[in-house]
C-alpha positions in Angstrom: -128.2 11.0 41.5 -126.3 8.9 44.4 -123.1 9.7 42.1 -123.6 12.9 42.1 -124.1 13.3 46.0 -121.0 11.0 46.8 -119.2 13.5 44.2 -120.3 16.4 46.1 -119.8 14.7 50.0 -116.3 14.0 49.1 -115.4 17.2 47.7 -116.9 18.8 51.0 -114.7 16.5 53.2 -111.7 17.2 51.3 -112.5 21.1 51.8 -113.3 20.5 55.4 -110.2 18.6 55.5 -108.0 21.5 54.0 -110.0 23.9 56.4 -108.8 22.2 59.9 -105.5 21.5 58.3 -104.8 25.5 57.7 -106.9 26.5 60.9 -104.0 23.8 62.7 -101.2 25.4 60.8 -102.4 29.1 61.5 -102.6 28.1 65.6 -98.5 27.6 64.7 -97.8 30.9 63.8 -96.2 33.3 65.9 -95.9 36.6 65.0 -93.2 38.3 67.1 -90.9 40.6 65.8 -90.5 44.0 67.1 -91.4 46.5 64.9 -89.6 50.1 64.5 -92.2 53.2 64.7 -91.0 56.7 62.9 -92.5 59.6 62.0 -92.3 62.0 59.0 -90.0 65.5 60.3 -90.6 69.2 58.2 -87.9 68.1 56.0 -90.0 64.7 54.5 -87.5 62.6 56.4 -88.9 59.4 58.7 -87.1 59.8 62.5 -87.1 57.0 64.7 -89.6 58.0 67.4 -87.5 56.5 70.0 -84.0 57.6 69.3 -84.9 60.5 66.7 -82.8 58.6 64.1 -82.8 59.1 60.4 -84.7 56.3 59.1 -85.7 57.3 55.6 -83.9 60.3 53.5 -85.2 60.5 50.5 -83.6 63.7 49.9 -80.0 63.6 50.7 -77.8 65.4 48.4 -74.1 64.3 49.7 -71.1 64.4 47.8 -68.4 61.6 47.9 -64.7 61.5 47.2 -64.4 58.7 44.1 -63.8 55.5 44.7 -65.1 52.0 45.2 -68.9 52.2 46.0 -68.5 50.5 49.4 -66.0 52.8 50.2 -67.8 55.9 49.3 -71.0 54.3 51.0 -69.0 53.1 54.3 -67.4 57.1 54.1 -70.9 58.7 53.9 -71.9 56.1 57.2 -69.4 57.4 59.1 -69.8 61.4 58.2 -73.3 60.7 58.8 -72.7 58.1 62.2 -74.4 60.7 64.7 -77.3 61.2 63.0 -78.4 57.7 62.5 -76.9 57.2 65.8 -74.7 54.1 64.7 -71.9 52.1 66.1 -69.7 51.8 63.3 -68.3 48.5 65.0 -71.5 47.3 64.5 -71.6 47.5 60.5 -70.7 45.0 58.1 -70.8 45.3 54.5 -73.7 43.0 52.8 -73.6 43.5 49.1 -73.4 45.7 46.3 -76.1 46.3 43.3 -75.2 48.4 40.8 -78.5 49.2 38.6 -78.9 49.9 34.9 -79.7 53.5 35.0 -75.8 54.3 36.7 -76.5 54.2 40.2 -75.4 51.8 42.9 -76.8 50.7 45.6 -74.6 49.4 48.9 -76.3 47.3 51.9 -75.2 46.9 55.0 -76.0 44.9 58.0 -76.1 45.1 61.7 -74.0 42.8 63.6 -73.3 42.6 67.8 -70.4 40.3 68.6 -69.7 39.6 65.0 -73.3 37.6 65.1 -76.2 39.9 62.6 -79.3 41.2 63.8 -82.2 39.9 62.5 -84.3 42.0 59.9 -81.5 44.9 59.6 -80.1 46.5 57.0 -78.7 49.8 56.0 -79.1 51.3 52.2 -77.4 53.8 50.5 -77.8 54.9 46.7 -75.1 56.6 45.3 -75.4 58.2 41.8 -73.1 58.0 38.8 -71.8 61.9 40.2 -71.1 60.0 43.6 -73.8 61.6 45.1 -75.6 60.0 47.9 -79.3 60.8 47.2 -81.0 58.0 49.2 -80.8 56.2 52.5 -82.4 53.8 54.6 -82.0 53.0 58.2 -83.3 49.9 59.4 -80.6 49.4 62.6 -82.2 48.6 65.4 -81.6 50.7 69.1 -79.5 47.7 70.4 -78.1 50.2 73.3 -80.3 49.6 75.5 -79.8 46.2 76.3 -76.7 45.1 78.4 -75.2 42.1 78.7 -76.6 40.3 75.9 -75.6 36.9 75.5 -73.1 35.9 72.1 -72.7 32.3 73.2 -75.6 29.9 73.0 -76.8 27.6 75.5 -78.9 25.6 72.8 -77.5 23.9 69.9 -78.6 24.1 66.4 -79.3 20.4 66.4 -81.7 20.8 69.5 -83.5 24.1 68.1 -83.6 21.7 64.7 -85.8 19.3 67.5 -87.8 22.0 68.9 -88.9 23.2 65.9 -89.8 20.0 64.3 -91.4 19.1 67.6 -93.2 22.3 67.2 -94.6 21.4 63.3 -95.3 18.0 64.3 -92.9 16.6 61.7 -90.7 13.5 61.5 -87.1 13.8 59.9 -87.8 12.2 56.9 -90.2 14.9 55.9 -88.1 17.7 56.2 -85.5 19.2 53.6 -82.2 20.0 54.8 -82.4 23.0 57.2 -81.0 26.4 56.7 -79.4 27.8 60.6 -78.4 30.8 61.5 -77.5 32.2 64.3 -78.9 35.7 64.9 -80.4 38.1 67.6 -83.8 38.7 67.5 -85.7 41.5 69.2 -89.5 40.5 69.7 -92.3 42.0 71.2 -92.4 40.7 74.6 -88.7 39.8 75.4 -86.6 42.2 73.5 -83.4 41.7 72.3 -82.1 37.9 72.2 -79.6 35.5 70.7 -81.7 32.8 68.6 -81.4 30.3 66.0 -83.2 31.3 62.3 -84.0 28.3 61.5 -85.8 27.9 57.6 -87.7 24.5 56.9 -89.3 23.2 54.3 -91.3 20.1 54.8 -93.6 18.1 52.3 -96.9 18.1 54.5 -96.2 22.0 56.3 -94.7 23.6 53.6 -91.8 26.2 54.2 -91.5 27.8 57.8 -89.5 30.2 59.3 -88.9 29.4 62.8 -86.9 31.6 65.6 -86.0 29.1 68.6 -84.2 31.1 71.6 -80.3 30.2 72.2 -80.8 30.4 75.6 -84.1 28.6 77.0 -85.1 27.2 73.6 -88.4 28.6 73.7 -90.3 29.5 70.4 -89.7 33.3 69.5 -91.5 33.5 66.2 -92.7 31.4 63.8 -94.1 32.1 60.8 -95.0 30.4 57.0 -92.5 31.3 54.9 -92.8 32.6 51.1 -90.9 31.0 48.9 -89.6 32.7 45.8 -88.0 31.2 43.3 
């Protein structure tokens, strides 16, 4: 019977355990990042409600001169610039993914001063008829902020510090980190140049931390999901 009760006491203090260690983890996270609001217009297509954008066209029926899929895809951007209200400086092929049914689809991203925007990227699907019949716009309205920084006052090595700092986590428990350097626009300051910091450590797990370039306060953080 004593067994039995020690059995059950330590499997309560190890759940107790796990408990306070998640509850500590979730006072970590920081949810932060500016989200884009649209609404649906008579034609089924989501509008930024800001800017009146094209977000979503799920209906676009544009013809293309032949060529390489980027091309055609970076072609169809700039017939179609004012409508998704782009600066085509701002737009830097990502990749290209054909699919097995014919069609191709070509991803770009946002960039300011050569450095990409966090969370941004620009889709369009382009049949085997080099047709455009889909697009997605998920540029942000980076207009509106002036003077934004492009050179960092904080290091990756001390954002790698505040971060750890952050996690409560020595050296020798983290994996090597993954930087880049990106701009962020969050909830309560906007627009910013940060470091994207991903680490993985053996007692935290994987986090995805945004430190800012220029005061190195914490941004965002959030646990990453890992897939393999």
């Amino acid at each position: 019977m004593k067994k039995v009760i020690y059995v059950i006491l330590f499997a309560l203090s190890i759940g107790l355990a796990n408990a306070q260690n998640a509850n500590e983890l979730n006072r970590l996270v920081k949810i932060n990042l500016k989200s884009i609001e649209s609404v649906y217009d008579e034609q089924s297509r989501e509008i930024d409600s800001e800017t009146q954008a094209i977000r979503m066209n799920r209906n676009e029926r544009f013809r293309l001169e032949a060529g390489e899929a980027s091309e055609m895809a970076l072609s169809y951007l700039q017939a179609r610039q004012d409508v998704y209200k782009l600066n085509m400086d701002n737009v830097k092929l990502d990749r290209v993914h054909p699919s097995s049914g014919g069609s191709t689809s070509v991803y770009f991203r946002q960039h300011i001063n050569n450095i990409p925007v966090y969370m941004t990227s620009f889709i369009v699907r382009i049949n085997r008829e080099n047709v455009v019949t889909y697009a997605l716009n998920e540029f942000r309205n980076t207009a509106k902020y002036a003077d934004i920084r492009s050179v960092p006052s904080v290091n990756d090595n001390d954002a790698l510090k505040i971060a750890r700092d952050c996690l409560s986590i020595v050296d020798d428990d983290i994996e090597i980190p993954i930087f880049e350097l990106v701009y962020f626009e969050s909830k309560d300051k906007g627009l910013e140049l940060a470091w994207h910091l991903s680490i993985r450590s053996k007692h935290r797990g994987p986090w995805r931390i945004f430190v800012s370039a220029s005061d190195g306060c914490i941004i965002h953080a959030e646990i990453a999901v890992i897939i393999n």
